[in-house]
C-alpha positions in Angstrom: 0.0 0.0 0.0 1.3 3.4 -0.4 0.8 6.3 2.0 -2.0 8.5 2.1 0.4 11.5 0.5 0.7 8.8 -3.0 -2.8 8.3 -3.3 -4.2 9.0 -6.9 -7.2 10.8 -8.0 -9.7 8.9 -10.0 -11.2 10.6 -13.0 -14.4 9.6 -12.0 -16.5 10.5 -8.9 -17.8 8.0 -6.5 -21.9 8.3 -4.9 -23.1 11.4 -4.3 -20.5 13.0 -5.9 -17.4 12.2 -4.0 -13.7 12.0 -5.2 -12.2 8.3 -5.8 -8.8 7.6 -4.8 -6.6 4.3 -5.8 -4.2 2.9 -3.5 -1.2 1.1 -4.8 2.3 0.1 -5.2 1.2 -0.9 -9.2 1.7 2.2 -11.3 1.1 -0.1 -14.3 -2.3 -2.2 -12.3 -5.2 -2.8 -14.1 -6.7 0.2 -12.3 -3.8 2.7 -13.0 -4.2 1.5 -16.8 -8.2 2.1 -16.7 -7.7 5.2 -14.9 -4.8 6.2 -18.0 -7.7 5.4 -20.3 -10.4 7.1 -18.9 -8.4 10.5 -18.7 -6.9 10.0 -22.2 -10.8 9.7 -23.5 -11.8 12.7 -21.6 -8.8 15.0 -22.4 -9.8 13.9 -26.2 -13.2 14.6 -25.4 -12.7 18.1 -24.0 -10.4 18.7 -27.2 -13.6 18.1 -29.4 -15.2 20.4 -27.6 -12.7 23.2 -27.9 -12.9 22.7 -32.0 -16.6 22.4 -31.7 -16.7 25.7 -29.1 -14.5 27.7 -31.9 -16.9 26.4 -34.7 -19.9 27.3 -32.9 -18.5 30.8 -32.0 -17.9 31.7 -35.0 -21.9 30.8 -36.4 -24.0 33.6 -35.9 -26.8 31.9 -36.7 -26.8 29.4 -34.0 -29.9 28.5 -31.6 -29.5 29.9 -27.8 -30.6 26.4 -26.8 -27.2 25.0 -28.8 -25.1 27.1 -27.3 -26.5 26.1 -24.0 -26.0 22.6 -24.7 -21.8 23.3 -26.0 -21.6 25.3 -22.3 -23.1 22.6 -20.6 -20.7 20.0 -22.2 -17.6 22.6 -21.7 -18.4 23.1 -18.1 -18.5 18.9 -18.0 -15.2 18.7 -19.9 -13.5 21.5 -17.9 -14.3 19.3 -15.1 -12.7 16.3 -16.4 -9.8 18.1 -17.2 -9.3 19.5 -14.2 -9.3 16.2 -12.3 -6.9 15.0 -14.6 -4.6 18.0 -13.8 -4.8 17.9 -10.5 -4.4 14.2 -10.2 -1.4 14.5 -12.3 -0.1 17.1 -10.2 -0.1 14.9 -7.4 1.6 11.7 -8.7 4.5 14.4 -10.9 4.6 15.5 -6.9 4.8 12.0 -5.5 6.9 10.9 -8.5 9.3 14.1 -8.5 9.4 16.0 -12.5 10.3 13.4 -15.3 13.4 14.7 -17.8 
């Protein structure tokens, strides 16, 4: 096990909205690897968005209740990404900087 300091944030929440942490000596674990996954699909995902949001911006035709929807899914993906960040902030902590 490691200590509490090593623990890595999940990129997904547990109930009621809670943050997940994994505790473990495997950096390459089944879990690590799922949690490597899930972050690279939601950094890919918030990077879709980001084209999408730039598209969008530039329509000035488009429906208030489209734009609503893009916000809702940035605010979603700027989530995501900030989890990510902040869970990799912690292991590059934990881990020291790489060269």
């Amino acid at each position: 096990m490691t200590t509490p300091n090593e623990l890595r944030l999940l990129p997904w929440s547990g109930s009621e909205g809670k943050p997940c942490y994994l505790s473990s000596d495997e950096r390459g674990g089944y879990m690590s690897r799922l949690a490597d996954n899930v972050e690279a699909v939601q950094l890919g995902t918030a990077a879709e968005l980001l084209e999408e949001a730039s598209e969008t911006l530039n329509d000035r035709d488009v429906a208030l209740d489209e734009m609503r929807r893009l916000v809702n899914e940035l605010s979603g993906a700027l989530r995501d990404v900030l989890r990510v960040a902040t869970s990799r902030g912690h292991l590059l902590a934990v881990d020291g900087p790489r060269p």
